[in-house]
N, C-alpha and C positions, 0 to 999 in steps of 0.2 A: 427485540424479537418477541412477538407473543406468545402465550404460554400457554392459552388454552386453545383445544382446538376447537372445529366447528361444529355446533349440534348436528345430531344425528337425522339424517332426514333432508337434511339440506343441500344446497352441491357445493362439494370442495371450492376454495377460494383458489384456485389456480385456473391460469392460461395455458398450462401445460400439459402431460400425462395424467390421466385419474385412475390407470390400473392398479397403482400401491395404495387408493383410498381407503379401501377397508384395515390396513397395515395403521392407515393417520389414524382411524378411529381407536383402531386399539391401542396403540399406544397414547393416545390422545396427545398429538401433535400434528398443529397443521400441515398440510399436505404439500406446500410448496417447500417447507424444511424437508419433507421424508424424500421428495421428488432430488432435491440438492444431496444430501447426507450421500441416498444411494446411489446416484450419476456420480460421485463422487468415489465410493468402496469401489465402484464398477472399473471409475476408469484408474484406482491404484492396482486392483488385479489386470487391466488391458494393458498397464506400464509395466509389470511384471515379463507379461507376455510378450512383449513389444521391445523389452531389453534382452532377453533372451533367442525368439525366435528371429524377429528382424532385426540382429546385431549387422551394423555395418560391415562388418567383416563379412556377413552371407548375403545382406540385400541392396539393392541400390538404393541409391537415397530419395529416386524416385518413385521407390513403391514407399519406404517409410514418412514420407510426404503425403504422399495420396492415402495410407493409414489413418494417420495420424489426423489428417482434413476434413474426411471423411466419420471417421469417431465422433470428432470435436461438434460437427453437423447435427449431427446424429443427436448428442447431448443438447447442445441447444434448444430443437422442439422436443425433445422431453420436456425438457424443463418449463419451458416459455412458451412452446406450439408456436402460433402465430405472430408473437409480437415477437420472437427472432428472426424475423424479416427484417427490421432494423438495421440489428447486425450484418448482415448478408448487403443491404443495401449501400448502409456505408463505408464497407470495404470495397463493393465494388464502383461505387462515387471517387472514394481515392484512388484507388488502380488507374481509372482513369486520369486523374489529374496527376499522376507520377509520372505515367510513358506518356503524357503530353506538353506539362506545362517545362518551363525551362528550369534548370537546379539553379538559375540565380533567385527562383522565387518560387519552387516546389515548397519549401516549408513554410512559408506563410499561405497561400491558396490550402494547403492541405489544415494547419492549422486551424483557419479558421472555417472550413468546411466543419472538419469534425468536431469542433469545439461548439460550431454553431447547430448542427443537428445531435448534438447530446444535450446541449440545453432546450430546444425544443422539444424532446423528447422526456427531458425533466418535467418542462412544463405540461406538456399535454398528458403525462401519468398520472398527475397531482389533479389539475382543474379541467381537464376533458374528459379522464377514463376513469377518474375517482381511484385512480391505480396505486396509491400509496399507502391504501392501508394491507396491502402484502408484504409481508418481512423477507421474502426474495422477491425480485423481480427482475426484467428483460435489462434495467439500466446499471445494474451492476459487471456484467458483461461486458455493455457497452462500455462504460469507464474503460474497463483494462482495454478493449479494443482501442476506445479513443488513447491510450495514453501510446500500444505499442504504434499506430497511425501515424499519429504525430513524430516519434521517438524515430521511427525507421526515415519518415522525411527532412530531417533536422541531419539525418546522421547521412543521409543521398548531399546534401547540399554542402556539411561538410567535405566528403571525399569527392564529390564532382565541380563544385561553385567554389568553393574557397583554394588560397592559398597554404599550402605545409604551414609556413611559418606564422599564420597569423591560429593556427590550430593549439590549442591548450595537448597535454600528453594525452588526457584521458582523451578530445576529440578523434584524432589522430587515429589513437588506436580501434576506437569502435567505427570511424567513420567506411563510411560504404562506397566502392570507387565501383561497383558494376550493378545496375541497376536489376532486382531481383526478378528472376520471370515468375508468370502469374502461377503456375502452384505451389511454390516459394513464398509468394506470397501469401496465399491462401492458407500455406500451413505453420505460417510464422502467426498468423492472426489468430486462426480455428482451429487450432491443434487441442486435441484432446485432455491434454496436460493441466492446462490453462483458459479455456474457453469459460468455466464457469467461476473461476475463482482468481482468477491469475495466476500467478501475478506476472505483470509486465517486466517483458526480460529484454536484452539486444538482438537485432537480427542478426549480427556475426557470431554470438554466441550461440544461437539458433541453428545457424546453418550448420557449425563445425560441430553442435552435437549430433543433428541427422546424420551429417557425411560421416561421422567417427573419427574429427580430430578434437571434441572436444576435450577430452579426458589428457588427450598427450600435450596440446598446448600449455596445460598447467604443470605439467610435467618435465617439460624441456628443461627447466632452470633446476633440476635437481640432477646432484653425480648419483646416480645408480650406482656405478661402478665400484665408491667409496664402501656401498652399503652390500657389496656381495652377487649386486642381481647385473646381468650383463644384457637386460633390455631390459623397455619401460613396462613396468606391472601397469595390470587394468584392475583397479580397485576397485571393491563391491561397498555398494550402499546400502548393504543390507541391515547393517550396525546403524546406522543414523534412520532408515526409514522407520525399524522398530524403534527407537528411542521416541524420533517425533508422532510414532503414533502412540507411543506412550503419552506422552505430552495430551495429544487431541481426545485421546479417553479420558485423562483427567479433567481437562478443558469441559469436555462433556459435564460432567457427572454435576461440574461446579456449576453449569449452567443452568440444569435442571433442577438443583438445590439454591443453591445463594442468590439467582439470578431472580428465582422464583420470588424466595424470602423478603428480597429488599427490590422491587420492580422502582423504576424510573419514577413511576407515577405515584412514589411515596414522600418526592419531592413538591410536591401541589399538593398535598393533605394539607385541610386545617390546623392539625395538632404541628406538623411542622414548621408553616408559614406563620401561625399567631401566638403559638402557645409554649413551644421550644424556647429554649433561651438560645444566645448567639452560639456560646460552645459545642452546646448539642447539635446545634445544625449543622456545626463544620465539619465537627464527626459522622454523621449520618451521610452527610452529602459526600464525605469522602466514601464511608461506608457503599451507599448507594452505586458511585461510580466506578467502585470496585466490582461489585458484583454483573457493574456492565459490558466489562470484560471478555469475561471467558469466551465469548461467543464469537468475538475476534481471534481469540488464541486459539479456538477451534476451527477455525474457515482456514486461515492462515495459514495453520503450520500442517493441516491435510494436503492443500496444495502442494504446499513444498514436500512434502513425503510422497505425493504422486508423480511429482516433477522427477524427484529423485529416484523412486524404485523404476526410471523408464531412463535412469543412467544419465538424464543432466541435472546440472548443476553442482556440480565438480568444481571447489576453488580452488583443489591445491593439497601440498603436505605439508605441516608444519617442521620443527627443526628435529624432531623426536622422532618422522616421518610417518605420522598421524593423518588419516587422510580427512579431508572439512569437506565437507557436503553443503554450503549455506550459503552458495553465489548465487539462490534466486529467494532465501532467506527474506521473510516480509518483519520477523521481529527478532528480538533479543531479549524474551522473560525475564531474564535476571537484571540485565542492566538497566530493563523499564521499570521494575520492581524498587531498585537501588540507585535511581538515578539523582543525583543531587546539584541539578540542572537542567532547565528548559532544553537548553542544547543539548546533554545527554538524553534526555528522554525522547526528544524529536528524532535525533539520528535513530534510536532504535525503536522507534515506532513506524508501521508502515514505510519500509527502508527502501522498497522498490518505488512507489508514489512518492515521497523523497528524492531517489534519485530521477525521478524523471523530471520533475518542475525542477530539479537544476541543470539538468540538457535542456530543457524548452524555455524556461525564463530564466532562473537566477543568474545563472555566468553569461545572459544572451543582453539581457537588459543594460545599459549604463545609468539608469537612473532609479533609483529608491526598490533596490533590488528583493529587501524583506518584505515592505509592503506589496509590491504588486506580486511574489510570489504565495501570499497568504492570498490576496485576492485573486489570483488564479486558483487554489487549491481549493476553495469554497464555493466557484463556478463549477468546477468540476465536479464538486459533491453535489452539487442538484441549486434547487431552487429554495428550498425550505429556508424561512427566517433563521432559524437556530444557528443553520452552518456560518450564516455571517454574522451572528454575534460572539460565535467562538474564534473564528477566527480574524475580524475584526479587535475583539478583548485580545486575543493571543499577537497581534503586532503590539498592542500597546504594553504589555506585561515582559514579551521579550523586549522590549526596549530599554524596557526599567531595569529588568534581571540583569542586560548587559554593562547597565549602568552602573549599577553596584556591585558586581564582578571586577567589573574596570577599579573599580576602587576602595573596594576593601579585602578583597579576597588575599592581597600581599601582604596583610597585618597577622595572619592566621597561619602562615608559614612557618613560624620561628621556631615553633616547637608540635609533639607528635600532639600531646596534649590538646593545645590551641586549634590544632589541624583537626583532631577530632572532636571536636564541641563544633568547630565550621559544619564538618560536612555532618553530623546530626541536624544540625540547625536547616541546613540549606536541602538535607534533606525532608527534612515533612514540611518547607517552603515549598518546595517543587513537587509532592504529593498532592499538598492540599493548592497548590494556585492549580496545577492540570485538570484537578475537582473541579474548577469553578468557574476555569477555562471550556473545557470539555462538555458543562451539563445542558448547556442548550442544543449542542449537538446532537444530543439525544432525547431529549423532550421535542425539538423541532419547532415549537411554535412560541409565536410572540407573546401570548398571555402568560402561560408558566413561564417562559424566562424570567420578565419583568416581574412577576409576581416572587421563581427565585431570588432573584438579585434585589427584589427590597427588602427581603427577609433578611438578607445577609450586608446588606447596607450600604451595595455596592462598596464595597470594604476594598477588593483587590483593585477595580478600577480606578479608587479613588487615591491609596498609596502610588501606583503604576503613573496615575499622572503630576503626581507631586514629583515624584523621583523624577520624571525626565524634564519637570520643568525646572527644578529646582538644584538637583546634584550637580558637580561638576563634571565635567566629562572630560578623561583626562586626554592630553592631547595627541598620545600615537591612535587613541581611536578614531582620528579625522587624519589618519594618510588619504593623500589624493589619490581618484580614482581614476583610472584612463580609459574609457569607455569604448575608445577606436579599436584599443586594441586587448581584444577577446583572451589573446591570452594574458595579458595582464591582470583580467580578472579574474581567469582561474587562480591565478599564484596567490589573488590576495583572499588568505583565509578570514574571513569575517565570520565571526559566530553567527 
């Protein structure tokens, strides 16, 4: 994100609202972050209002729909003005192709609509509108739009085209047997909550928080009774909303300090590329990618605190009867911080984007289900070189990682000792490979990459492909797959 903002004199770099421009100047941050931040406070006090006034228990579900749609609208050209027409177009392209095409092949027409007007729409930001040198823009909306689009007609084909028994559990239970009428739709997509940040959630989970059974679904599996209370309590999210906007101010503060101190483009200096030695640049470039951060930990976890203070995303109680607020949860700070594996850190990074490429690809595909779920996720990021050579280098690195998991990680068991010299080790393995996985991501373009990665010696690429040409692999990692049948690949847990 950039740091500075725009001189004075000039017009705001936004397609959207210019009335907080004088607010950008002074704080000197550009105006489509100040237009985001405050659509954002706005709609954590509209969710406030919106769990208390319009509680299901006093309003129908069809004014908290038409709320909620409407809001969400409403943000949109704030933010975007005219190029949230996109948005509005492509939900109404799918609407259409749901109450027409047939649910033996609703999810693929819609997939490939929306998958194919989000990358047009990549493209024409970058090389038509010159639109990429904004740090928000109209196609980040679009994302989550494209992912719930897709997610809601994957989940129509389930409960209406498929049979029960070829359905995995998790299918089963999210799949959709009545096809949603249009402001259902409309506010499962544009709802306020979600329109500018996401994140991508379930349409049954959606509906039953409008209508007001979301809270008690999670609740049914617990004796009340045991613990004193003779009905189900309506827990307040008021504890985790303050926690996670705790979180999103520190997020803040670290953005506008560390983010500043060490910017991306400290990877392309001279003194880096020629003059550093190799150790220094792995620390710096971890250094660096650290600091790239925050600014996710800040989008992220404000969503979900907006999601929450408007009463969804309810998972449950735990055994202590603790109530968890984190079923539309994007991260996991601490596990990402301490994770001492690729597969740890993936699951808890962007967990909703996650679980959607494994409802639309990974358990759908029968064949080479990492790769092409990496090369879907990089389509969906845009068009920029960088995203596919992060995630290109990240098929090839998880491969290796799995390789040597497979076969050494059972020598390290024996003792706590051994166990912890492992996971020290395999922790700043997986700090420093996500570093070096991760940094074209955010540099974006083909020159600094390659200029990174000679500096560094193509080092991870170069073990990454040794290990998988050369290690053995042992042989329960090649149980056969059965591809016919879908739920057999749910059951088979592959890293």
């Amino acid at each position: 994100m950039a740091a500075d903002a725009p001189p004075a004199g000039l017009s705001p770099r936004t397609t959207g609202s210019t009335c907080l421009h004088p607010l950008s100047e002074l704080l000197r941050i550009p105006l489509d972050q100040v237009n985001f931040v405050a659509s954002q406070l706005f709609a954590l006090l509209a969710a406030f209002w919106f769990r208390v006034y319009l509680h299901p228990g006093k309003t129908s579900s069809e004014v908290r729909h038409a709320f909620a749609t409407i809001l969400g609208i409403y943000f949109a050209i704030f933010c975007f003005g005219w190029y949230s027409i996109h948005l509005f177009v492509l939900v109404l392209i799918c609407y259409g192709i749901m109450v027409t095409a047939s649910v033996s092949n609703i999810h693929r027409y819609t997939f490939f609509v929306a998958m194919g007007y989000l990358t047009i729409c990549h493209i024409s930001r970058i090389y038509i509108f010159h639109y990429g040198i904004l740090t928000t823009d109209f196609s980040g909306p679009l994302m989550i739009v494209t992912q719930k689009i897709t997610t809601l007609a994957f989940q129509i084909h389930d409960g209406l085209g498929r049979k029960t028994e070829d359905l995995s559990g998790e299918q089963h239970r999210l799949a959709v047997k009545v096809k949603p009428s249009f402001l259902e739709y409309l506010s499962y997509l544009l709802n306020f909550m979600s329109i500018i940040a996401g994140p991508c959630n379930n349409f049954k989970d959606y509906v039953a928080f409008i209508e007001g059974r979301h809270v008690h679904m999670k609740l049914l599996g617990v004796n009340w009774k045991q613990k004193g209370l003779h009905s189900l309590p309506e827990p307040s999210p008021n504890r985790a909303v303050i926690q996670k906007l705790c979180v999103t101010l520190v997020s803040l503060l670290l953005f506008l300090t560390l983010t500043k101190t060490f910017p991306i483009t400290c990877l392309a200096d001279d003194w880096f590329v020629h003059k550093a030695d190799f150790l220094t640049r792995l620390f710096y470039l971890y250094v660096v990618m650290q600091a790239a951060k925050p600014k996710y930990y800040f989008a992220w976890t404000l969503a979900d605190a907006v999601n929450n203070a408007a009463g969804f995303g309810f998972s449950g109680v735990d055994k202590n009867g603790n109530s968890h607020w984190d079923l539309l949860s994007n991260l996991n700070i601490w596990k990402i911080e301490t994770a001492t594996s690729l597969k740890i850190y993936l699951e808890n990074w962007n967990i909703q984007t996650a679980a959607w490429l494994k409802c639309v690809c990974y358990e759908r595909v029968p064949w080479y289900p990492t790769v092409l779920t990496f090369i879907l996720s990089a389509l969906w990021h845009g068009v920029y070189p960088g995203y596919y050579f992060t995630f290109l280098t990240g098929v090839l690195v998880t491969l290796a990682a799995r390789a040597v998991r497979n076969n050494f990680r059972q020598y390290f068991h024996s003792s706590k000792a051994l166990k912890g010299v492992y996971d020290v080790v395999t922790w700043a393995a997986t700090q420093l490979a996500i570093s070096y996985i991760a940094a074209p991501f955010v540099m974006l373009a083909v020159e600094p990459t390659i200029s990174l990665y000679k500096s560094m010696y193509f080092y991870l690429h170069i073990i990454s492909l040794l290990v998988v040409l050369f290690l053995p692999i042992k042989p329960q990692a090649h149980k056969p797959r059965q591809p016919r049948t879908l739920n057999s690949i749910h059951k088979k847990k592959t890293d």
